[in-house]
N, C-alpha and C positions, 0 to 999 in steps of 0.2 A: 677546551676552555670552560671555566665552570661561569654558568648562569649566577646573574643576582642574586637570583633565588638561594642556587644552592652556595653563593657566598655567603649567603646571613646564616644557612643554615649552619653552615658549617662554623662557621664564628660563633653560633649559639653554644654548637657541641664542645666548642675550645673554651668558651669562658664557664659551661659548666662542668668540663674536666676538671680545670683549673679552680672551680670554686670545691667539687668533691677534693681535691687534694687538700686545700686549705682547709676542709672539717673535718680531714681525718683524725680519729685519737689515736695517741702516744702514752706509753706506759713509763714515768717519770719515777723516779728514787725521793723520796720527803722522808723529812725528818720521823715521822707516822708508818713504812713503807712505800709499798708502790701504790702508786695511784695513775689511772688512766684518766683523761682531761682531750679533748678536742684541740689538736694543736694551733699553733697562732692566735693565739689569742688576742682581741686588737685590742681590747681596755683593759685595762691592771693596776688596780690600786693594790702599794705597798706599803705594806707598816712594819718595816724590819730594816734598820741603816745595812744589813751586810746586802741583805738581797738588793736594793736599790745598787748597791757598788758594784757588785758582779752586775746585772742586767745594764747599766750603766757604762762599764767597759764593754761588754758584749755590743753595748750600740742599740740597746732594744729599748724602747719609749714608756715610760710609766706616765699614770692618767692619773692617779694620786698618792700624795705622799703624809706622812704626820707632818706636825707643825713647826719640827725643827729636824735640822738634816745634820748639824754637830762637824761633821766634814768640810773643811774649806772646798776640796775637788767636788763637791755636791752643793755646791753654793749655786749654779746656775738655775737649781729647779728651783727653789726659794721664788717666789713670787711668782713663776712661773705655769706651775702645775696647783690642779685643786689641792688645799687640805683636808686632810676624810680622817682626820682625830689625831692622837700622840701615840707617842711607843706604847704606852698602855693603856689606853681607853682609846675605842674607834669613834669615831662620831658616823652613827649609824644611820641620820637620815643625809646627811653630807652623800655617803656610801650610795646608799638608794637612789639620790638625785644622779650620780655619776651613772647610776645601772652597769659594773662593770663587766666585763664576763670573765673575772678572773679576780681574786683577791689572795696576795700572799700574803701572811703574816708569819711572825719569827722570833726565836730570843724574849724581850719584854713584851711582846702582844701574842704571844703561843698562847698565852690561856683564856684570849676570845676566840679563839677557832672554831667553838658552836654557835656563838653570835653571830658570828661575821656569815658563818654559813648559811646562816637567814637571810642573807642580803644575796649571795653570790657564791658559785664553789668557790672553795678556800682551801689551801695549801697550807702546811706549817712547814718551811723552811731552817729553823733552826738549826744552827749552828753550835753545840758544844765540848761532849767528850772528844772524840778526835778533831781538834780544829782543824786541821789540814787536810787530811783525807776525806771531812765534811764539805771540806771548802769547795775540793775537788770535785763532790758529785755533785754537790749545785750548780757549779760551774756545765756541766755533764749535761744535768739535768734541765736547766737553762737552752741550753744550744737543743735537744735536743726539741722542748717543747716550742721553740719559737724558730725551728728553723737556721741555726747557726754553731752548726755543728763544726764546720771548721774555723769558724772564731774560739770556739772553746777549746778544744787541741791546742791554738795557737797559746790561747793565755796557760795553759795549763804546764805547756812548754814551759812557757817561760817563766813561771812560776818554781818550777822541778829546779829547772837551773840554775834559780837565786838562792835556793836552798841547800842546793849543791856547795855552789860559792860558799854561803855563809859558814856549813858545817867545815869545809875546808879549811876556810881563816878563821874559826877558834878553836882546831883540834889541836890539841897539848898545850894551850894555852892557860889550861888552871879551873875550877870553879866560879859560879857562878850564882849571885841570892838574888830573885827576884823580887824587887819591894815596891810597893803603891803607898805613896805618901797622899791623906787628904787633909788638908792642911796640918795641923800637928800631931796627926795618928800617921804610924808607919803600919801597916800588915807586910809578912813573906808570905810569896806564892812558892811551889814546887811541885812535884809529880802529883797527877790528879787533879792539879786546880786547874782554872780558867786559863790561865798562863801554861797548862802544861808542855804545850806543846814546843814552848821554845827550848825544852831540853829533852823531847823525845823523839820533834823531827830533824831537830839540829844537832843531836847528841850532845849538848852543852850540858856538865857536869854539875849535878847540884854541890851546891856551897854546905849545906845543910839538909841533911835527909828527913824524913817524917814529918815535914811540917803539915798542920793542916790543913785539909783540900778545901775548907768551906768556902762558897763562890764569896766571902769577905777576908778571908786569906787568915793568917794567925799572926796577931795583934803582937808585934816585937818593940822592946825596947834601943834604945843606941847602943846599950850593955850587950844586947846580944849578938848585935850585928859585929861590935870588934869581938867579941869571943869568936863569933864564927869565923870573922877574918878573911872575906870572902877576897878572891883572885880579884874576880870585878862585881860590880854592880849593875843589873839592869832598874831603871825607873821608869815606872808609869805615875802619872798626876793627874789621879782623878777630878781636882779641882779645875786643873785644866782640859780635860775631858768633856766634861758637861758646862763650859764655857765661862768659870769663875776665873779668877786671876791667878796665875799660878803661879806655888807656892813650894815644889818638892826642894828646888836647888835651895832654897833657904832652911827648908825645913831638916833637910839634909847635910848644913854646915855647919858640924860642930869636929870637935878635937877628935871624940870616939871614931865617927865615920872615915874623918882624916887621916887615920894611922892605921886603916887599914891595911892591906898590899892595893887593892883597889884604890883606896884615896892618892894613899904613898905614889902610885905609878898611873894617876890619871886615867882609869880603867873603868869610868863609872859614865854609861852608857844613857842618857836622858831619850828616850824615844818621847816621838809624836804623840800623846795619849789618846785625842777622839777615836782616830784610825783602828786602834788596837783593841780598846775600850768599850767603844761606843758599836763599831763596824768589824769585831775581830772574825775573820772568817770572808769579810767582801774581798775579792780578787784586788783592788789598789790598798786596799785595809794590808793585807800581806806585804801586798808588793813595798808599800811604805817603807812595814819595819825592817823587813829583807833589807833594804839599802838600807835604814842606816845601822842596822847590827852590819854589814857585811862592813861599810864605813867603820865601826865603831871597833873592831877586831882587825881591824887592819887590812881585809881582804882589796 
């Protein structure tokens, strides 16, 4: 029978197992390389909409966020959690008052990643050339640094498989132009752009080859979109994105767009735009457009 004594001892030596476990470091994949980091980290200011969505599904708690979250499914932290700046300026003594022990930043705050470092290690998570397979090692990299490793497997699953699905319901189904209307400017996306990935991890066939990759896409006319004659049409509305009123299915109803095979056979795909946009890369950011491209093809 163990002594008092040696209960407390031994209850000492189990909470400071148990606290050595919770300091150990972990060697994590960033946008930067690898970086080693003290796992579990209890405080985490984010200033990157994808990483709040992945850490968010994962179930893991952030301590602060920018000023706007852009995502309806990320509408709970909104008043909730401190504000420590915007996607592109930190508010630096906010940061300090938090004292975090952790600060990600990603995408539009990737280029204070030496400020921020002043306050707290700092991560750059970004998310761009491969969106998916980026998506996937955040995801990875997440589980692995906090502890939930088999939540990440689970979403990663299930993320494989939406992909799956979608590639299936639009294979043989024709071409495809990716366009972002912002009120009455249209740009195409294609191989290379920000958008690329919905026809590298979907196999979904460009409408139009060579367009330009620049992250503002290549500035087209209505003239060009019936030349190209695309099978279908995906749309994103930047206006509606960053929370203006939106405007693509207007901007997008004229006789040209109409006669397409797209218009002709209702094949013109309106996604969610924050998600895509705003969080392209956060694990429900995917999961979004997967359904309704999977919807939208028929699957």
């Amino acid at each position: 029978m163990l002594t008092p004594l040696r209960r407390a001892g031994l209850a000492l030596a189990l909470s400071l197992s148990a606290t050595a476990a919770l300091a150990q470091d972990v060697t994590i994949a960033t946008a930067t390389g690898e970086v080693t980091l003290p796992a579990h980290p209890a405080t985490v200011a984010v200033l990157d909409i994808a990483a709040i969505d992945t850490l968010n599904a994962l179930g893991v708690p952030v301590a602060g966020v920018p000023d706007k979250l852009y995502v309806d499914y990320l509408s709970p932290l909104a008043g909730a959690v401190p504000v420590v700046g915007t996607l592109f300026e930190p508010d630096l003594e906010a940061l300090a008052a938090l004292s975090p022990d952790l600060i990600i930043a990603g995408g539009r705050s990737s280029t204070q990643v030496e400020a921020l470092s002043a306050v707290a290690p700092t991560i750059d998570m970004t998310i761009w050339e491969d969106l998916v397979g980026e998506a996937r090692a955040r995801i990875a990299a997440y589980g692995t640094l906090f502890g939930k490793e088999a939540k990440a497997a689970e979403l990663t699953a299930t993320l494989d498989a939406k992909i799956a699905a979608v590639k299936d319901a639009a294979a043989g189904k024709g071409r495809a132009l990716i366009l972002m209307t912002n009120g009455p400017k249209v740009a195409a996306y294609g191989k290379g752009s920000r958008f690329s990935w919905l026809h590298d991890a979907l196999a979904i066939p460009e409408a139009f080859e060579n367009l330009n990759p620049d992250t503002h896409g290549d500035a087209v006319s209505f003239e060009f979109i019936a030349e190209v004659n695309p099978d279908w049409i995906i749309v994103v509305d930047r206006s509606a994105a960053i929370g203006e009123p939106a405007s693509a299915s207007d901007t997008l109803k004229n006789d040209l767009v109409a006669a397409t095979t797209a218009g002709q056979k209702g094949q013109i795909i309106y996604l969610s735009s924050a998600p895509i946009y705003v969080a392209g890369g956060g694990y429900t950011s995917l999961s979004t457009t997967l359904d309704e491209l999977l919807k939208g093809f028929g699957g």
